[in-house]
C-alpha positions in Angstrom: 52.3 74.4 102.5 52.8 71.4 105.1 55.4 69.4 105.6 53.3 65.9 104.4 52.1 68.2 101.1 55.9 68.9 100.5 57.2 65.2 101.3 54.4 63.9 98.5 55.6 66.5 96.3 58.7 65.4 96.6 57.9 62.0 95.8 56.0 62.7 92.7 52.8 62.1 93.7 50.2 62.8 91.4 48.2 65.9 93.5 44.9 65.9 92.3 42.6 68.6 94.1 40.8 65.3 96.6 44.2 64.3 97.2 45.5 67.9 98.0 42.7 68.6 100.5 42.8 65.5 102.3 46.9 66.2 103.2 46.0 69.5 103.9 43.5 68.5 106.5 46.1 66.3 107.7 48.5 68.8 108.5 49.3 70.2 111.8 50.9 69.1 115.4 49.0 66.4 117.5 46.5 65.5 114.3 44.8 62.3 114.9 41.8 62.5 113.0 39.5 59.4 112.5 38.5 58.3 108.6 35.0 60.4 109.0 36.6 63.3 110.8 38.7 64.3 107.7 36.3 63.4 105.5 33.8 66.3 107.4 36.7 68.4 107.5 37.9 67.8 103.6 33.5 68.2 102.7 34.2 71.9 103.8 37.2 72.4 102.1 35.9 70.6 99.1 32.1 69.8 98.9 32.2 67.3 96.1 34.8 64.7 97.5 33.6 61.7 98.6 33.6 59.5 101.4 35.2 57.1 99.4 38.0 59.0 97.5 38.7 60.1 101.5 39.3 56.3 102.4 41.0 55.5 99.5 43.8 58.0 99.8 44.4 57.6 103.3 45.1 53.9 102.4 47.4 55.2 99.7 48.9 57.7 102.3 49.3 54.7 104.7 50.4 52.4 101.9 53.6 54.7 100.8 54.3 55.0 104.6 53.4 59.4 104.9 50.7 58.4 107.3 50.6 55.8 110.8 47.3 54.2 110.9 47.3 54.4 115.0 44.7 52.5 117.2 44.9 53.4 120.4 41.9 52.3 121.9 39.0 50.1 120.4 37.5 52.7 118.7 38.1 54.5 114.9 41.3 53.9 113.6 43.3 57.4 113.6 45.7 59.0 111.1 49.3 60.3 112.2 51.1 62.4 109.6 53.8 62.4 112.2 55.4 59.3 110.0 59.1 60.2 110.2 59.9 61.2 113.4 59.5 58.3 116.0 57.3 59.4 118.7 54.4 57.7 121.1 50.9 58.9 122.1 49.5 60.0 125.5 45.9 59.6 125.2 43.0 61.0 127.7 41.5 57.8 129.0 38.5 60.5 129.7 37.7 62.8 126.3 39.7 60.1 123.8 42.8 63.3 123.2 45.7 62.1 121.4 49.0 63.8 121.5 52.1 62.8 119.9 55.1 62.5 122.7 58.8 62.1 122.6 60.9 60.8 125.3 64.0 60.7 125.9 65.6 57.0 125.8 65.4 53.7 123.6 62.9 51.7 124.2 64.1 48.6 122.5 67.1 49.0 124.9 64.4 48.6 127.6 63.3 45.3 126.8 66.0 42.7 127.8 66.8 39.7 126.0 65.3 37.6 128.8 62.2 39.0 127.9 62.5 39.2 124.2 61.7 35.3 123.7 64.1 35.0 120.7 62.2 37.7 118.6 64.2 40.2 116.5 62.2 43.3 117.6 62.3 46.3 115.0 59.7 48.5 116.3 58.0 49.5 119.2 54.9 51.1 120.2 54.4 52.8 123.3 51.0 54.5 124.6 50.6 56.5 127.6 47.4 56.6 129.4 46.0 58.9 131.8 43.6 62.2 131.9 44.3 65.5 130.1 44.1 68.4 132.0 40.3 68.8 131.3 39.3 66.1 132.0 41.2 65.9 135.5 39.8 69.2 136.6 36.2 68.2 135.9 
């Protein structure tokens, strides 16, 4: 069972078998799948889900904060189930790869007030950008 499965258990929510499938092909380390890439992957887990029930949940996933809708780039959005443990991407500026990283530090203590313009910041979001290994050795 994966760790987003048990945390929506845990909260009650209603696990129909479109719902369970779409959370299952969520889990796993360094998942970044677009909208259509889980629905091709849910399609062979369950051949009758639709496009649409695939679109809706995510927005429910999002909605009930289990999933980050992530946007690294100016493609698809993506879908993080890595929701409760704060972390930032390194993404392949070559092949589009998208892993989750976690440094050390705080980054709101990088920002100094100087620079913070009067704004109460809350959150930050960092992304890396460079070329996998893969890509670098072609």
């Amino acid at each position: 069972m994966s760790d987003l499965l048990e945390r929506l258990r845990g909260r009650g929510w209603r696990m129909t078998a479109q719902r369970r499938v779409v959370a299952e092909v969520l889990d796993g380390e360094h998942v970044h799948l677009t909208a259509d890439e889980v629905h091709a992957r849910a399609v062979a887990k369950l051949p009758e889900i639709s496009r649409a029930t695939v679109y809706n949940t995510l927005g429910e996933l999002v909605s009930l904060g289990e999933v980050l809708e992530v946007t690294t780039d100016k493609r698809a959005k993506r879908y993080d189930p890595n929701a409760h443990r704060p972390h930032h991407h390194l993404v392949c500026a070559g092949c589009g790869a998208i892993r989750d990283v976690h440094p050390t530090g705080n980054p709101l203590a990088d920002l100094p007030d100087s620079e913070r313009f009067g704004f109460t910041v809350s959150d930050v979001e960092v992304t890396y950008r460079g070329l996998c290994p893969n890509c670098s050795a072609a």
